[in-house]
N, C-alpha and C positions, 0 to 999 in steps of 0.2 A: 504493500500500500504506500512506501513511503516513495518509491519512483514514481505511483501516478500522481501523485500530493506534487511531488519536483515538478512534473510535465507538465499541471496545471498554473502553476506558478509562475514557469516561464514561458506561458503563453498568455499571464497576466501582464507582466510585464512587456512583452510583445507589445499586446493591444495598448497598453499603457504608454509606451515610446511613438508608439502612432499617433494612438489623441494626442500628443502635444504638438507634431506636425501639423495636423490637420486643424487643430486649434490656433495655429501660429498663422498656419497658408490665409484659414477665413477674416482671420484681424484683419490681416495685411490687406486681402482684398476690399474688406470695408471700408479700413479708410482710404482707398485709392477711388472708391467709387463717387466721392464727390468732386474731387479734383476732375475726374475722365469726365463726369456729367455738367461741371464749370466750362470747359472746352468746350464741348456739343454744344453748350446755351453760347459760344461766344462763336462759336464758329455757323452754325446754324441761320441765324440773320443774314449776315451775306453773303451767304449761298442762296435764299429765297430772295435777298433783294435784286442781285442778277439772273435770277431766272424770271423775275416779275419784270424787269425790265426787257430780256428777250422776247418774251411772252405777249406784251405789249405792243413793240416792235414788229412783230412776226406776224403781228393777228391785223394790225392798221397799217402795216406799211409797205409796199411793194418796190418801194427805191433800191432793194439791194439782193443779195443772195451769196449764201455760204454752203459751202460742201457739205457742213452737218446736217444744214435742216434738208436737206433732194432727200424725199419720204424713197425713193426707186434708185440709190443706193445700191449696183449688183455689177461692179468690173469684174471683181473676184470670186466672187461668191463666197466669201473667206469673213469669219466674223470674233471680235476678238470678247474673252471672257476674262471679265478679275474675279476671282477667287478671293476672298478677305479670310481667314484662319488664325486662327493661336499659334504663337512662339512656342507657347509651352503645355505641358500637360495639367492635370489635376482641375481641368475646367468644367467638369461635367458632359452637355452632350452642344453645348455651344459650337465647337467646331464640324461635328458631324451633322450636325441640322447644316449649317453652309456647305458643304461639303457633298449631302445629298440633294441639295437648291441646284448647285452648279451641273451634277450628274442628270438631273432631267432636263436642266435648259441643253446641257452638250448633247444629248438623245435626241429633242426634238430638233435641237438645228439640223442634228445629221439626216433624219428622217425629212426636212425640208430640200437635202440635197445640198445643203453647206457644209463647208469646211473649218474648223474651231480652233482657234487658238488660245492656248490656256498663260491666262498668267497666274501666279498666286503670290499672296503674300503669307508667308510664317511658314513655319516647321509643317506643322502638322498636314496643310494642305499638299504640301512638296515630297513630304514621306508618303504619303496615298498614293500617288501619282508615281511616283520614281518606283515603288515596291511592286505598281501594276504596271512596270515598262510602258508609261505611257507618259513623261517627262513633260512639265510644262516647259513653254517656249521662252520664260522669264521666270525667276522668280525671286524675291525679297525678303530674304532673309538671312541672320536673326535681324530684329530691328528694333527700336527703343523706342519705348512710351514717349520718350520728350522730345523726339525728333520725326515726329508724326510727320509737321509740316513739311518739312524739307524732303521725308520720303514720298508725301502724298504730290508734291513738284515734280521729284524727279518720275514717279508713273504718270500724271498729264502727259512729262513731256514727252517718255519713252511713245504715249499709246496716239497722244495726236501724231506724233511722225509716222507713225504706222497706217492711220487716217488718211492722211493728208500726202502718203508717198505716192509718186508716180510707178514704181517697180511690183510690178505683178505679185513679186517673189516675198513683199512687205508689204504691201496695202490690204488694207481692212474695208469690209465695209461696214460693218455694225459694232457696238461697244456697248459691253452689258456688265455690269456689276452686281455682283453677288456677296451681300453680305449679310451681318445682323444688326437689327433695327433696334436701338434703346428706346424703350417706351416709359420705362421703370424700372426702379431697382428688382419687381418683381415682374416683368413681364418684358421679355427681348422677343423680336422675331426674325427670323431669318427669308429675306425676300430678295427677289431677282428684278430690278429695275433697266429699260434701253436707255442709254446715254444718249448713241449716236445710230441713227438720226432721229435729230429732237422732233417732239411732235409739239407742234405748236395749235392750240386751241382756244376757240374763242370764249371769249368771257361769259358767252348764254346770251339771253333777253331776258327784259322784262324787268320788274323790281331786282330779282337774283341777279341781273348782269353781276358782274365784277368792273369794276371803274376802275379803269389803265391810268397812271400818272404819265404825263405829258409831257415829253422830252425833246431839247433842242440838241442836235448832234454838230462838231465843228472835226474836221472838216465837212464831212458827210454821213451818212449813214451807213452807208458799206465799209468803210475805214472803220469807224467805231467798234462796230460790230465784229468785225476782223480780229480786232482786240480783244473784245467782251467775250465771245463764245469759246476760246480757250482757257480764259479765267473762269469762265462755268465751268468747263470739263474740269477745272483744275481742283475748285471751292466743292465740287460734290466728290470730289474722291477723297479731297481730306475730309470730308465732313462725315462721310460711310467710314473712315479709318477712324476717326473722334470715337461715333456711335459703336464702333465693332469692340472699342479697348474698353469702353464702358462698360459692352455687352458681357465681354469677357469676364470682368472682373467679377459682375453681378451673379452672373454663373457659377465662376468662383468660388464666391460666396455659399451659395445656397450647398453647391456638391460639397464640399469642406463643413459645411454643419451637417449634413447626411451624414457623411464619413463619420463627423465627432463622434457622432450619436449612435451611430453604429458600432463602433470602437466602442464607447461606455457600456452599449450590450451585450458585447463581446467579454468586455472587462465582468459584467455583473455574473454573468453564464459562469465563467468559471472560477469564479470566488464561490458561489453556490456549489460548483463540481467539487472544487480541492476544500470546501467545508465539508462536503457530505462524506468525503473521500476521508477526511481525517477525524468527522465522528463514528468512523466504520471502523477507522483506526484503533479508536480508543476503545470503542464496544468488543472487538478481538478483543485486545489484551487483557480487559477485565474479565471477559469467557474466558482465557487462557488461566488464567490465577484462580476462577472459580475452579474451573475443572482440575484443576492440580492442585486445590487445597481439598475437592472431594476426594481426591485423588488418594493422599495421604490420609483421608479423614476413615474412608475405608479399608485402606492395609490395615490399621490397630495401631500406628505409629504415632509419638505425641512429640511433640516440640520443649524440649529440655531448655 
């Protein structure tokens, strides 16, 4: 009895050295989750305030025309996807809800008779892909929280040159992003959004319209706009990178309180096992001493 007593004990502690892991991982993620959801509320504005300006633009003005918004989009037939993913593991199912978002948009393109190019950002979506010999054509990573920005520039820039190249062998015609949506600390969702080509839509009638703010352009309107719509491709892929580390974190969170909790049942289970285990103990030895004081009590033998 006394080696299951041992076995129980060091599978107490086991679970014991995990709870403080998993206890440590979900701090960490807590408090990171206001900082990630401060960026999204800072970066969030304008991104909508440049989409409400194209929007605008696009729906009242016929002066001009850029390669994103042509809805018929088909040199290549070749369409590019971002992948947004975890660096790292212990995230719950965060990476695999994008993960399986990106797998049915890459099916249906292919069943459209297109051809897909995969980017990803993080570990996890780069090990999927590499493990099924099927290599994305870029990918990003490890990458750091505080350099979101400068990562989310340099994929505009990579993915407009792809857009916008004349070479069969690099040009795209569509751009899709696939990531997860921060709603709350208790609710992310993982959704597949077309970047390129934009659809531009009109604001409705009636009381509902939506009222366009009224812009004057210098030099023109196609110059501007030249400018503006790679700052949107630019301001939405950091803003899906903002929302994705938020995502993460929150996720995080909640899987590292499962884990704790499951850990403390693991802990409880066998503190019950190695107690039962060592009052089984003790009830031997006391039958042992019975039986071998009746033991002596029936030879006729008496204790001097």
């Amino acid at each position: 009895m006394g080696a299951q007593q041992r076995e129980y004990k060091k599978r107490i502690r086991s679970a014991q050295g995990m709870k403080k892991i998993f206890k440590a991982q979900e701090m960490i993620a807590a408090t990171r989750i206001a900082k990630a959801h401060a960026r999204v509320l800072a970066t969030t504005p304008y991104a909508d305030a440049i989409t409400q300006a194209i929007g605008a633009v696009g729906a009242h003005s016929t002066d001009f025309a850029h390669p994103f918004l042509e809805q018929d989009r088909s040199e290549t037939g070749r369409a590019a996807v971002l992948l947004i993913t975890s660096d790292r593991g212990m995230a719950g199912s965060y990476s695999p809800n994008a993960i399986r978002e990106a797998e049915e948009l890459s099916n249906r393109l292919r069943d459209e008779g297109k051809t897909v190019d995969l980017y990803v950002v993080g570990r996890k979506g780069e090990t999927y892909y590499r493990f099924r010999n099927r290599p994305p054509k870029q990918a990003w990573t490890p990458y750091k929280e505080e350099e979101l920005g400068a990562l989310g520039h340099e994929i505009a820039q990579t993915l407009t040159e792809a857009l916008l190249s004349e070479d069969p062998a690099v040009h795209v015609d569509e751009l899709y992003l696939v990531g997860t949506r921060f709603l709350s600390r208790f609710q992310q969702v993982a959704r597949v959004s077309r970047l390129v080509p934009m659809a531009v839509v009109d604001g409705g009638h009636g009381d509902q319209a939506q009222t366009f703010p009224l812009y004057e352009f210098a030099p023109d309107a196609a110059s501007v706009m030249d400018e503006l719509i790679p700052r949107y491709v630019e301001s939405r892929i950091v803003n899906l990178l903002m929302q994705s580390i938020a995502s993460e974190h929150a996720s995080r969170q909640r899987a590292m309180k499962t884990a704790t909790d499951n850990a403390q049942t693991q802990i409880d289970k066998f503190t019950r096992l190695a107690n039962s285990a060592r009052q089984a103990e003790i009830t031997q030895e006391i039958t042992e001493i019975v039986g071998g004081a009746d033991a002596l009590a029936g030879s006729g033998r008496a204790e001097r």
